[in-house]
PAVEXGU-242496 format. One record per atom (N, C-alpha, C, CB): x, y, z. Coordinates in pm, whole numbers, padded with zeros to 5 digits, always signed. Glycine has a CB too. Layout:
XYZ
...
END
This chain:
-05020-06210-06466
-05055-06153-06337
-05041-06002-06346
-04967-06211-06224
-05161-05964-06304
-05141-05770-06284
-05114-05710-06130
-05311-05677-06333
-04993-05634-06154
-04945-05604-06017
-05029-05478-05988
-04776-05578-06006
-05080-05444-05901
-05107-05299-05838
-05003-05218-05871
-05121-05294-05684
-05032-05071-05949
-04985-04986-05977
-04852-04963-05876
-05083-04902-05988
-04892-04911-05761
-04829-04918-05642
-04731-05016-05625
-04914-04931-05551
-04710-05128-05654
-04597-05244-05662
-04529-05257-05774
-04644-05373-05644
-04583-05209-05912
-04514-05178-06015
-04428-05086-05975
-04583-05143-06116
-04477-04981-05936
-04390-04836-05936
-04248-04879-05845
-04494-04683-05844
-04273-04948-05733
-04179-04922-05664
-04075-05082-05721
-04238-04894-05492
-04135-05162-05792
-04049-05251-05869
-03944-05151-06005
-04172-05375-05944
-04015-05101-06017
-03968-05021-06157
-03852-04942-06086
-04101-04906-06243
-03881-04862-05977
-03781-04787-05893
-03667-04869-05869
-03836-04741-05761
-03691-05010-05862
-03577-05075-05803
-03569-05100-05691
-03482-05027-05816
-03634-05036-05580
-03651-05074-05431
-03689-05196-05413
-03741-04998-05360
-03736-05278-05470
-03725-05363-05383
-03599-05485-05406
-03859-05411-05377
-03535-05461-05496
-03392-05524-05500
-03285-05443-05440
-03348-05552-05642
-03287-05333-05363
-03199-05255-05278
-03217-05283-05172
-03201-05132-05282
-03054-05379-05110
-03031-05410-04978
-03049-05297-04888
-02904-05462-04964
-03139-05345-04766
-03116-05154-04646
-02961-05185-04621
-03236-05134-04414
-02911-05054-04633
-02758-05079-04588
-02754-04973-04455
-02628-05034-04728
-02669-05054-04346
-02693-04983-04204
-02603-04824-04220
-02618-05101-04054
-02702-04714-04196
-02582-04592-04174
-02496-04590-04065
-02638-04459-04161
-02484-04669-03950
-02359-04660-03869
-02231-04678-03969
-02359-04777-03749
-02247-04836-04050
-02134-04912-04133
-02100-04801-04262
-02198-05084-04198
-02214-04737-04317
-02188-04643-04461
-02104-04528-04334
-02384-04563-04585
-02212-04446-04313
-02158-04327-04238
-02075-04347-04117
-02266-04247-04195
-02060-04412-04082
-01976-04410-03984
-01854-04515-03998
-02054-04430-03869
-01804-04498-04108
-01666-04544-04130
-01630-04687-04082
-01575-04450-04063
-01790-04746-04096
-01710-04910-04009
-01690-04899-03894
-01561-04966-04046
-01723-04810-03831
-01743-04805-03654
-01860-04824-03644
-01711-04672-03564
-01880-04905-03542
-02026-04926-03468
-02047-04879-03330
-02059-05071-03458
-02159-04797-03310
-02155-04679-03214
-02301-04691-03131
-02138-04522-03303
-02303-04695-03010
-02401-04745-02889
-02571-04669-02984
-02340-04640-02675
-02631-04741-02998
-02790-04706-03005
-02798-04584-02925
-02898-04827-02940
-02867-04490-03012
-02904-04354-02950
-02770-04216-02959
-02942-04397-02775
-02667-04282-02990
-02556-04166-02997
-02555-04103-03093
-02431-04197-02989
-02548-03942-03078
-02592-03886-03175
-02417-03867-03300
-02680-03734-03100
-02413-03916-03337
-02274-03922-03482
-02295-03773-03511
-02310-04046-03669
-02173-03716-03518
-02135-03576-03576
-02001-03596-03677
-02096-03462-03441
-02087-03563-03831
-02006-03526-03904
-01930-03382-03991
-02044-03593-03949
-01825-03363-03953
-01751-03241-04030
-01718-03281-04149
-01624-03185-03969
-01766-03174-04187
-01710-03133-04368
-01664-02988-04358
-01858-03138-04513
-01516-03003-04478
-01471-02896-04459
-01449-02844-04612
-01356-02907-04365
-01460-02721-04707
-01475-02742-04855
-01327-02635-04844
-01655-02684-04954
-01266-02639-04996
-01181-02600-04996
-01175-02512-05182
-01094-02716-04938
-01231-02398-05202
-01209-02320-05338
-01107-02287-05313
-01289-02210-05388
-01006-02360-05444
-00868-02319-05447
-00849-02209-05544
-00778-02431-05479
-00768-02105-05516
-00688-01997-05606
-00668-02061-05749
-00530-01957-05539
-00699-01970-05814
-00670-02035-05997
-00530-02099-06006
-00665-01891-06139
-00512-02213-06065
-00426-02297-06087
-00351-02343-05935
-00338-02234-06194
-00450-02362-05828
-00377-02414-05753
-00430-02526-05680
-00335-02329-05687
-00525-02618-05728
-00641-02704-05656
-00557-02807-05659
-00798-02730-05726
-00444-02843-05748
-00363-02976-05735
-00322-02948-05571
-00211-02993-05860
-00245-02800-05547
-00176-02823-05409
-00295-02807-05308
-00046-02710-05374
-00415-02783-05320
-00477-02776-05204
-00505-02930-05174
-00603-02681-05212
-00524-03013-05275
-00529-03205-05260
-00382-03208-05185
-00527-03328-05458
-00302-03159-05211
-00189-03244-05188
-00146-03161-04985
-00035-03211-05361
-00194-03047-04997
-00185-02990-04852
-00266-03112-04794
-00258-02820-04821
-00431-03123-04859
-00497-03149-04758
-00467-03294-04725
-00631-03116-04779
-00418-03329-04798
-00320-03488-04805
-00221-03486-04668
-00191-03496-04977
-00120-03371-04663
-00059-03354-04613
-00107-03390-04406
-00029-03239-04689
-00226-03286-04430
-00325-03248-04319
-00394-03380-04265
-00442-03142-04376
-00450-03519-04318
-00479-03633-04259
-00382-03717-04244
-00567-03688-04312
-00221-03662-04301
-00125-03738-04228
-00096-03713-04101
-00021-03736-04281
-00082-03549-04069
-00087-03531-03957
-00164-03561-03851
-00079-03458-03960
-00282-03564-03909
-00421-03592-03823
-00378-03759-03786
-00600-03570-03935
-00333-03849-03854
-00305-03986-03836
-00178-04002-03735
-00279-04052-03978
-00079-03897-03758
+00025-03911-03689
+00007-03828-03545
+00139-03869-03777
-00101-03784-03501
-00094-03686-03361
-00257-03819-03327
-00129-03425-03389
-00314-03918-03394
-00395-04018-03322
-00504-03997-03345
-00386-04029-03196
-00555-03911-03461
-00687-03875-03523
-00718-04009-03636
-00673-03708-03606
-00845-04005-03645
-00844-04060-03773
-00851-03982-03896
-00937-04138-03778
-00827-04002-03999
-00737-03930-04121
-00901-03862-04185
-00619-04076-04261
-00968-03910-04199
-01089-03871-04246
-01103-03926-04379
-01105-03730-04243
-01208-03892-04478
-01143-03902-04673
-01154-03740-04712
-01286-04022-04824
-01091-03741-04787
-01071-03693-04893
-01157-03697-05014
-00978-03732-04912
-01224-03578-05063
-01323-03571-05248
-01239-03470-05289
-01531-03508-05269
-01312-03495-05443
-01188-03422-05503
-01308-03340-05615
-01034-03548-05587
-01336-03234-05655
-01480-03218-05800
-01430-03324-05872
-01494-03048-05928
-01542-03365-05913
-01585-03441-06009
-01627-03357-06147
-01696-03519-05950
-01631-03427-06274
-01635-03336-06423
-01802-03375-06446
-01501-03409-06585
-01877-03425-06351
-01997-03457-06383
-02088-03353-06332
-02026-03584-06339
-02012-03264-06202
-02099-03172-06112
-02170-03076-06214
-02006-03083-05995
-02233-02986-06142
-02221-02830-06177
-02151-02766-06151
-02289-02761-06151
-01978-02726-06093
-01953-02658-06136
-01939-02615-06004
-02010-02620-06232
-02010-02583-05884
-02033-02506-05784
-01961-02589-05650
-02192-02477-05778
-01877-02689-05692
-01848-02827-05573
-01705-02737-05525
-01809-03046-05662
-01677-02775-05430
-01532-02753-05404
-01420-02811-05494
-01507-02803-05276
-01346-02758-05484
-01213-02821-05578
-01168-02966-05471
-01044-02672-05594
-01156-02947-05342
-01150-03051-05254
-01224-03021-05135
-01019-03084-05223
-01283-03162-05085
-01362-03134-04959
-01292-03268-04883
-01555-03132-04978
-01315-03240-04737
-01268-03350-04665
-01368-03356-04497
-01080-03321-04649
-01396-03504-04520
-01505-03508-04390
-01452-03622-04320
-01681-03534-04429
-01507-03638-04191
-01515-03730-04079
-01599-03741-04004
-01441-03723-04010
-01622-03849-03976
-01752-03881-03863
-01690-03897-03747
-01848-04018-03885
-01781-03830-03659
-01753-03866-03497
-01841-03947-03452
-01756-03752-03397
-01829-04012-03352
-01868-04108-03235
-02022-04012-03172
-01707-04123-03094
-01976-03865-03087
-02062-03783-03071
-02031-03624-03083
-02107-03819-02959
-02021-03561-02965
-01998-03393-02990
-01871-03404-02899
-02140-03262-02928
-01864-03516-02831
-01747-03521-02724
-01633-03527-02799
-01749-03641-02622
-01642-03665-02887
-01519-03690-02975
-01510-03580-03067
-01524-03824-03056
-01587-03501-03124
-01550-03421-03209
-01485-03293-03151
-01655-03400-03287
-01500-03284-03030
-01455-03167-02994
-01297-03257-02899
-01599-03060-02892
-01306-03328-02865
-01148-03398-02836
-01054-03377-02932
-01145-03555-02825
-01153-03424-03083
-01056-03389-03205
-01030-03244-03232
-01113-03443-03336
-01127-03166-03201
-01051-03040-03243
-00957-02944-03119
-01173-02943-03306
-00913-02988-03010
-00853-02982-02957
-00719-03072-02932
-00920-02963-02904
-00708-03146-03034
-00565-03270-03039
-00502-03179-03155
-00604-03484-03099
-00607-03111-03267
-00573-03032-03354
-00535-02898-03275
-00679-03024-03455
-00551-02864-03282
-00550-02703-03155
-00429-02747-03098
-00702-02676-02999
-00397-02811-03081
-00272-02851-02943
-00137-02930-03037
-00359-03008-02786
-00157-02906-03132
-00054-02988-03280
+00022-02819-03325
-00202-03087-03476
+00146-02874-03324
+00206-02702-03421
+00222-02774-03533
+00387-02596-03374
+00276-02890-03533
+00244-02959-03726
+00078-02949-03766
+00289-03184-03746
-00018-02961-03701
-00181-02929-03737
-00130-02785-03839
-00313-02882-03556
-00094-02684-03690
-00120-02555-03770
-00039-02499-03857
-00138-02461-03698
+00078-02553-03840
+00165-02554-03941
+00113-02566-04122
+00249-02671-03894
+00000-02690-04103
-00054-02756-04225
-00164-02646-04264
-00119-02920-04196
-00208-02598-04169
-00319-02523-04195
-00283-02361-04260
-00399-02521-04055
-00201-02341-04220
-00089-02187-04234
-00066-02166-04399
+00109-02216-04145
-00036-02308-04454
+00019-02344-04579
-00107-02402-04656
+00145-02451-04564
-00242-02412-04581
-00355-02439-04660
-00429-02303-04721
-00451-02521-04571
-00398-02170-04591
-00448-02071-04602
-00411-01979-04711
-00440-02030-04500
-00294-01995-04757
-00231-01946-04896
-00256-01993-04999
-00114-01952-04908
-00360-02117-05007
-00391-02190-05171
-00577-02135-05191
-00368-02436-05164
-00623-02131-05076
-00754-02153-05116
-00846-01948-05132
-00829-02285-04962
-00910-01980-05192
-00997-01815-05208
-01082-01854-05134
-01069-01744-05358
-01185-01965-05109
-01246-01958-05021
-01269-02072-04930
-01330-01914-05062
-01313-02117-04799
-01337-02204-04719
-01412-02230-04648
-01287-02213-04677
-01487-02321-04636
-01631-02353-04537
-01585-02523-04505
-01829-02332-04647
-01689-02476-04363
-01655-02615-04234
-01804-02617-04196
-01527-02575-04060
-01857-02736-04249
-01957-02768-04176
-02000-02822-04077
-01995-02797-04212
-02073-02862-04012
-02132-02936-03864
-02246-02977-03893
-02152-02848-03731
-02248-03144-03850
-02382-03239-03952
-02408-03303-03806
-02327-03387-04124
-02528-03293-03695
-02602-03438-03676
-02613-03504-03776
-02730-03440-03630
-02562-03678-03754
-02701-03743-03896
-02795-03790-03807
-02656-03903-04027
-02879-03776-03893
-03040-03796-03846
-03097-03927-03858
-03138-03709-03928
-03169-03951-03751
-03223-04091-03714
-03277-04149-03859
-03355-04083-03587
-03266-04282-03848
-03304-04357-03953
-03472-04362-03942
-03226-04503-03945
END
């Protein structure tokens, strides 16, 4: 039997043995969130000072305990990988929100924590540089 080019290709790709997997369950941490809400995820990157990227893991370790212990959820934690280029953060750490409401509840439970800023005080001494992003994810 000869398949149409077009059905080869995308057999060869593998698509059609790739389950759709729902982005609420991937991206959204196993929360399931009302149809139409827009999910906001933060990412935050962390270039640590030469020889110091072990303690910026272990601050930022520090930082989703707190976040767990003042009623946040902890977020994850990445760490570079030896496969990148080179250009990744030494550690990055993200969370998904519900919408812009919850995310901004969370950064005001943070704001209103002296252990938050406490953690953050002692993050600001490891890293050379730092970026915080702000993600809609986008409709399927």
């Amino acid at each position: 039997m000869t398949l149409p080019r077009r059905t080869f290709l995308h057999l060869a790709a593998g698509t059609a043995a790739l389950p759709i997997a729902s982005p609420v369950v991937v991206l959204g941490q196993g929360k399931i969130t009302q149809t139409g809400a827009i999910r906001i995820v933060e990412r935050t990157q962390y270039y640590a000072k030469p020889g110091l990227s072990a303690d910026v893991l272990d601050v930022r370790r520090k930082a989703s305990a707190v976040r767990v212990s003042i009623g946040l959820p902890a977020g994850e934690i990445f760490v570079k990988h030896p496969g990148g280029d080179g250009s990744e953060p030494d550690v990055a750490w993200q969370c998904t929100f519900a919408d812009a409401a919850a995310r901004d509840a969370d950064l005001a439970a943070r704001a209103a924590s002296p252990e938050f800023e406490s953690v953050r005080m002692q993050m600001r001494k490891l890293y050379a540089r730092f970026e915080r992003q702000v993600f809609a994810i986008a409709a399927g």
